[in-house]
C-alpha positions in Angstrom: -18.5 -7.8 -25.4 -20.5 -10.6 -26.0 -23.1 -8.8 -27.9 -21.0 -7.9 -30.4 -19.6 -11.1 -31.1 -23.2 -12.2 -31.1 -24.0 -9.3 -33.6 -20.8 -10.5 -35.8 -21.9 -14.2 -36.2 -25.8 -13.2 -36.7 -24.0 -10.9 -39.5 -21.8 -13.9 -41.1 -24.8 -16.3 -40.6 -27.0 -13.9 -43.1 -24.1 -13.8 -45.4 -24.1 -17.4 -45.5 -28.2 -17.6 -46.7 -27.9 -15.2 -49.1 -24.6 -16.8 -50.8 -26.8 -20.8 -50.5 -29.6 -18.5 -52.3 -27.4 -17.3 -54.9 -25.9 -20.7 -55.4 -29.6 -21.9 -55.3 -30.3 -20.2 -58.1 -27.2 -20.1 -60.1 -27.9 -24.2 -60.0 -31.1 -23.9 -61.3 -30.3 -21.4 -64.0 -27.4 -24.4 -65.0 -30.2 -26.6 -65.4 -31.9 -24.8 -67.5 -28.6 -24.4 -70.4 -27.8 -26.8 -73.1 -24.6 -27.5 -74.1 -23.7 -29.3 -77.2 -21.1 -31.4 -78.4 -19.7 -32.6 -81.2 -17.3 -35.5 -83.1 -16.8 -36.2 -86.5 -16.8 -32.8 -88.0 -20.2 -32.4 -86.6 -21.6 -35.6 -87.7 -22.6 -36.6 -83.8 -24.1 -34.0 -81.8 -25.1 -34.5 -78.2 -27.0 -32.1 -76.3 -26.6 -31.9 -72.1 -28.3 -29.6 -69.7 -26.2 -27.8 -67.3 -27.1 -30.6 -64.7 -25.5 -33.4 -67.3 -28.4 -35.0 -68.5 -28.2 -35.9 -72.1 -31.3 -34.1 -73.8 -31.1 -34.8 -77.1 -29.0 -36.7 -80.0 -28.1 -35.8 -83.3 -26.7 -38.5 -86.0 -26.4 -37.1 -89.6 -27.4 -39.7 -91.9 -23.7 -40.2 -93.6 -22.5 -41.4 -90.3 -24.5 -43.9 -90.6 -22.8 -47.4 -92.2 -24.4 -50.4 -90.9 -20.7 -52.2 -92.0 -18.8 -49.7 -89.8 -20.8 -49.7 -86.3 -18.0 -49.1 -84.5 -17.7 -45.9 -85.9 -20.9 -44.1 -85.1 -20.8 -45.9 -81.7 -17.5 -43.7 -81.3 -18.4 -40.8 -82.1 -21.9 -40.8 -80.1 -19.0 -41.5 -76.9 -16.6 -38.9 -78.3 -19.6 -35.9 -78.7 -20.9 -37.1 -75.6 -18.0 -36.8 -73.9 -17.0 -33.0 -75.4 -20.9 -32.0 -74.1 -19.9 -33.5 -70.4 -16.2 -31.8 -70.6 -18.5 -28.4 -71.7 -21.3 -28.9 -68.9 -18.3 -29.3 -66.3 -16.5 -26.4 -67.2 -19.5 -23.8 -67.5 -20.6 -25.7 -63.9 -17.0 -24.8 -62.6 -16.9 -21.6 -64.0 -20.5 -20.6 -62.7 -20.2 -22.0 -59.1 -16.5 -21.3 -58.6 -17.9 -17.9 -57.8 -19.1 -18.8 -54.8 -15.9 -20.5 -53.5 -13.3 -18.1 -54.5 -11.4 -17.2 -52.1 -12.4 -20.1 -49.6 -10.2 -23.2 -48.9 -13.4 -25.6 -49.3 -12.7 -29.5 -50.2 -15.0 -31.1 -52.0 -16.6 -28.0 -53.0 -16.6 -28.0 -57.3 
């Protein structure tokens, strides 16, 4: 009797490695996207990776006024925002996988 349960946890145990490789990878392959987002009609664009690190910036020149600062400043925070709301959801989406089913606090 005890061999089997031995047989059951060595079972559940290689489960486990092959779902932290899968998740391993599906993390890197998130790092690898680019999500973009935008404000003003596509004026600001911000680009993220999958990992939330801002990669690139795009300001068309019209949103540009140096009287109205505020402005572009506000849009850069709105298009960077939209990217981050993006990045979360395609993380959630992509890792939630991996939790379904399991009652995991903390876990995205």
């Amino acid at each position: 009797m005890m061999m089997r349960g031995n047989g059951n946890m060595q079972n559940m145990m290689k489960q486990m490695q092959k779902m932290q490789k899968k998740m391993a990878e599906a993390q890197e392959e998130l790092g690898e996207k680019q999500i973009e987002g935008t404000a003003g009609g596509g004026m600001v664009t911000v680009i993220v990776s999958g990992h939330k690190q801002v990669v690139d910036v795009k300001i068309n020149e019209e949103a540009v006024d140096p009287d109205d600062v505020e402005m572009l400043q506000d849009l850069v925070l709105a298009a960077t925002n939209d990217a981050l709301k993006k990045a979360d959801e395609l993380t959630n989406s992509t890792m939630g996988q991996f939790t379904k089913g399991m009652n995991l606090p903390g876990m995205f």
